[in-house]
C-alpha positions in Angstrom: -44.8 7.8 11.9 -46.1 4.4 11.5 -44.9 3.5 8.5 -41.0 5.1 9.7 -41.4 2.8 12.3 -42.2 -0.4 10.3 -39.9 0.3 8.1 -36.8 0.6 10.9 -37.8 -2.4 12.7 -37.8 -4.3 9.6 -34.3 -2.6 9.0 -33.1 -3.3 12.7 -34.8 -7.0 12.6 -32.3 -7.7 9.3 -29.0 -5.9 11.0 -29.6 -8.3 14.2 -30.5 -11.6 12.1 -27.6 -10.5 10.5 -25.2 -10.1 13.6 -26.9 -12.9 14.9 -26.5 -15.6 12.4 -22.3 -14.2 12.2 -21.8 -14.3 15.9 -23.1 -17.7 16.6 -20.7 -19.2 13.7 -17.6 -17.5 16.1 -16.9 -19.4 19.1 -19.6 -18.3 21.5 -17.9 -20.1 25.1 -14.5 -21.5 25.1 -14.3 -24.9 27.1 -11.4 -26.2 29.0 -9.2 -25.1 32.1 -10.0 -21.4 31.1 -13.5 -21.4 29.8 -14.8 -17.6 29.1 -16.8 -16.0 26.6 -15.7 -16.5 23.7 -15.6 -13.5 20.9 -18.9 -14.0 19.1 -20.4 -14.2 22.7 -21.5 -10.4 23.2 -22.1 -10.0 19.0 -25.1 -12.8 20.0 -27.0 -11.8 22.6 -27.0 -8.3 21.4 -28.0 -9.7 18.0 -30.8 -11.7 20.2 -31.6 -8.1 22.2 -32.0 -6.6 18.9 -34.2 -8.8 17.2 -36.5 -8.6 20.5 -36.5 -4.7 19.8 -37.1 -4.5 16.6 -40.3 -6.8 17.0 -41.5 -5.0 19.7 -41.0 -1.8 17.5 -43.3 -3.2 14.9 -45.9 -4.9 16.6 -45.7 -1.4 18.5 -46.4 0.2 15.1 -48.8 -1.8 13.6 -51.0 -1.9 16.7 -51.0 1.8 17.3 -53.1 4.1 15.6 -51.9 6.2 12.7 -50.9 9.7 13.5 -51.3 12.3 11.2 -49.2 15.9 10.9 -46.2 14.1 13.5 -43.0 15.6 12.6 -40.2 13.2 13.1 -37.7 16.2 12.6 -37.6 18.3 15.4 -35.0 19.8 18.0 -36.2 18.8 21.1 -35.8 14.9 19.2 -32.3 15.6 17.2 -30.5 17.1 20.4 -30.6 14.2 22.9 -29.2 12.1 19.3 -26.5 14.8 18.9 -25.4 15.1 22.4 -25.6 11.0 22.7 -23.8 10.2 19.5 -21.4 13.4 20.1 -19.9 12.3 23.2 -19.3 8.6 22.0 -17.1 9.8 19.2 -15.4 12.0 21.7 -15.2 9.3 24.2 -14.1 7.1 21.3 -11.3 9.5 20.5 -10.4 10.0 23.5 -9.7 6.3 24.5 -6.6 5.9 23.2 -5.0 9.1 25.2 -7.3 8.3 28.6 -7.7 4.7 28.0 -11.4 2.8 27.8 -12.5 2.5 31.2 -12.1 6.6 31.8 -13.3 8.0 29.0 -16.4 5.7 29.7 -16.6 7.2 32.8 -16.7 10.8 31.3 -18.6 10.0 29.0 -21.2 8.0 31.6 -20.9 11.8 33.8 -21.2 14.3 30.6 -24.4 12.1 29.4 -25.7 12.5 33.4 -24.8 16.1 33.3 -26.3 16.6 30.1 -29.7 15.0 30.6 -30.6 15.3 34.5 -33.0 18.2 34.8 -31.5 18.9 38.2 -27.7 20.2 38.6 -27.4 17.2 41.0 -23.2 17.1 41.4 -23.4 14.1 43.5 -25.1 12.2 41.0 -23.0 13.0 37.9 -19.8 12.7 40.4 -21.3 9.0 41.7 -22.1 7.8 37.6 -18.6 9.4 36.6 -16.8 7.9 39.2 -19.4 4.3 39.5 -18.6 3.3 35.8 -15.1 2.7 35.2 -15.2 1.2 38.7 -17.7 -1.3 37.2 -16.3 -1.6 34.2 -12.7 -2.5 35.6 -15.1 -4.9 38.1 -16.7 -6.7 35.1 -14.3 -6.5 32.3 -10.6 -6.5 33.8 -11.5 -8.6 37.1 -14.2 -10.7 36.3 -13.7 -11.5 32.7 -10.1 -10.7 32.3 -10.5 -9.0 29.3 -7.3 -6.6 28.3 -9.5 -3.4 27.4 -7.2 -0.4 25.6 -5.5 1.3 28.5 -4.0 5.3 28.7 -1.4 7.2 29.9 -2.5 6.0 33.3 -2.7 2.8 32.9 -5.9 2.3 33.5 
C-alpha cells in the first residue's frame, strides 16, 4: 500500500504540475469593464489543489508504516468508485436532455441516497433540490457563465 500510494502521488503531483503550468499560460482574470475569471482560472487552482493532495498523499505514505497482506482490491473499496464514477457518466449523458444544473442536482441526490446510511428523504430531497439552486446562484448569477441548458431551460 505504501508503495501504490507513492507511486499515485507522484502520478497526481505530474497531472497537476501539468494542468498547472497549462492553465496559468490561459488568461487566468480578464481586466476591464467586465473583469471575470478568465478560462484557465478554475484549470489553476485545481491544478494548485491537486498538487497540495498529492504531497499530502506522499508524505502520508512515506511517514506511515508499511502494511503488509492490505488488499487494495476489494468490494467494499470498488463500489463507492463504481457508484461515484457511474452516476457522473450518467449525469454527463444526461446533460444535454436535462441540462447541467439538473442532472447535477440528481446526481448530488442519487450520490446522497446512495451513501447516507439512514433513508433520510429530507436530506437527499434538501441536496437534490440545494444544488442546482447553488449552482444557478454561483455559475448563472454570480459569474454569468452560460452552462448547457435542457429542454427546460434551465
Amino acid at each position: 500500500m505504501k508503495k501504490a500510494d507513492i507511486l499515485t502521488g507522484l502520478i497526481l503531483l505530474a497531472t497537476a504540475i501539468y494542468i498547472t503550468v497549462v492553465s496559468y499560460g490561459m488568461t487566468l482574470w480578464t481586466t476591464g469593464r467586465d473583469s471575470a475569471p478568465g478560462p484557465g482560472f478554475v484549470p489553476f487552482i485545481a491544478g494548485i489543489a491537486l498538487i497540495v493532495l498529492s504531497v499530502t498523499l506522499i508524505l502520508r505514505a512515506l511517514l506511515t508504516a508499511q502494511t503488509a497482506g492490505v488488499k487494495i482490491f476489494t468490494w467494499e473499496k470498488i463500489k463507492p468508485l463504481l457508484i461515484i464514477g457511474g452516476s457522473g457518466l450518467i449525469a454527463s449523458m444526461l446533460t444535454s436532455t436535462l441540462g447541467f444544473i439538473i442532472s447535477m442536482g440528481l446526481m448530488g441526490g442519487f450520490l446522497t441516497l446512495a451513501f447516507s446510511e439512514k433513508r433520510n428523504w429530507f436530506l437527499i430531497l434538501g441536496v437534490t433540490i440545494a444544488i442546482p439552486v447553488a449552482f444557478h446562484l454561483i455559475f448563472s448569477v454570480g459569474l454569468s457563465a452560460r452552462l448547457p441548458v435542457g429542454i427546460f431551460g434551465i
